[in-house]
N, C-alpha and C positions, 0 to 999 in steps of 0.2 A: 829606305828609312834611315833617320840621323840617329844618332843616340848620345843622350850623357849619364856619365856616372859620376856619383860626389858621396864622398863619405866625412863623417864630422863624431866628432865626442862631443856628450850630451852630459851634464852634472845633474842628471835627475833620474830618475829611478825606470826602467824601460814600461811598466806598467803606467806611467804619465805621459814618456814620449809617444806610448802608441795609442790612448786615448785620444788626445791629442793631432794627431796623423790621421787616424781614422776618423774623424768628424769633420766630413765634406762642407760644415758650413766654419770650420774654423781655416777653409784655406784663402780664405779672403784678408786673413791676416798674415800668412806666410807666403804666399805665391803671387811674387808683386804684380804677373799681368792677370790677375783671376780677381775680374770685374763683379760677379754675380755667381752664388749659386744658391739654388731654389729647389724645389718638387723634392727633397731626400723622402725617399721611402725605403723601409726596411732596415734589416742590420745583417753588420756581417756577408758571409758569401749570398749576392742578391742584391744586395744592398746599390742602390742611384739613384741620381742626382744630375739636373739640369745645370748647365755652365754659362757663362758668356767667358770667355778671354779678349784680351787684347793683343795682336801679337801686329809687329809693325804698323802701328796706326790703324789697323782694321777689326775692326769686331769678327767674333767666331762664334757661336752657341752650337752645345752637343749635348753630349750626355756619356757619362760616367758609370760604370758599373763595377763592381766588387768580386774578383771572381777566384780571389783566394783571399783566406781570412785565419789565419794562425795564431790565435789571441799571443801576442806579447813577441810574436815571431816573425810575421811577414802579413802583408797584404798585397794584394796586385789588384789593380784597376783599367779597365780599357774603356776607353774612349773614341766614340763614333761622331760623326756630324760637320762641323769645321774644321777641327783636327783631329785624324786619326791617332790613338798614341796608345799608349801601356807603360804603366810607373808599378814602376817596382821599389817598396821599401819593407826593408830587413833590420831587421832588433836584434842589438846582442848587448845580453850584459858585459860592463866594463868597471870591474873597481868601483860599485854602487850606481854608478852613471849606467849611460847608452850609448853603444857606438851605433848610430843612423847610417845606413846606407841606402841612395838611392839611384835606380837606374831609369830612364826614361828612352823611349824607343818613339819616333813620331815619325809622320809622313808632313814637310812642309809643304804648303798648298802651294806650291811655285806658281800653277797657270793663275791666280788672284794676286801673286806677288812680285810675280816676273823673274827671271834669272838672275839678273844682277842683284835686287834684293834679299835674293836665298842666301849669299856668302855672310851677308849682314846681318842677316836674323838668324844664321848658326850660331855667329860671334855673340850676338846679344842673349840668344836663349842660354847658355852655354854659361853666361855671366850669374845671371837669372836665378838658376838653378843655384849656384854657387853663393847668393843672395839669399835664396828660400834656405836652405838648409839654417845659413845663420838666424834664419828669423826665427827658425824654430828652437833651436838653440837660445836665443835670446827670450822664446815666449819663455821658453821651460823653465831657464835658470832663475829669471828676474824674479 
């Protein structure tokens, strides 16, 4: 399993950045290869939702589920199907703001990607991540 961690200060109040995080259809705005998501049912711990990603030019569809839910404190999500994964994002008040932290834990599909593209889609996921964070940063503040 690869993993990234990325933490960011947020100027908004931790009760918006985790509304926000938590609403599987607003990651089509922050998560640049997350192509589609569809079926949400539920709230909170239970809580999934159908995916498609794009990850090195190939499409992935899974599914998504919610299986810690600490209002304004943490969520964790795992993910079955094209890519296995589990995202970890943690809330902490900071000076009226939010410090966001997120860790993400994935299995790369190497046999559909081959070996020599694994080193590149670390690089790039890894950018990504570092990407999403800011967009979320950016939905929040603007």
């Amino acid at each position: 399993m690869e993993r990234v961690k990325k933490s960011i200060t947020i100027n908004a109040p931790v009760e918006k950045v985790f509304n926000y995080v938590s609403d599987p259809m607003k990651q089509i705005e922050w998560m640049p290869s997350m192509m589609k998501v569809k079926d949400v049912s539920g709230s909170g711990v239970g809580q999934s939702h159908r995916w498609t990603y794009k990850m090195a030019g190939i499409m992935f569809d899974g599914e998504s589920t919610t299986t810690e839910h600490v209002q304004n404190e943490r969520i964790v999500k795992e993910s079955k199907g094209g890519i296995t994964s589990t995202f970890n994002f943690d809330f902490e008040p900071h000076d009226g703001g939010t410090v966001l932290k997120m860790a993400i834990e994935y299995a790369v599909p190497v046999p559909v990607l081959g070996k020599i593209a694994e080193k590149i889609v670390l690089k790039r996921n890894e950018r990504e991540a570092g990407l999403a964070m800011t967009n979320i940063k950016e939905a929040m503040e603007g």
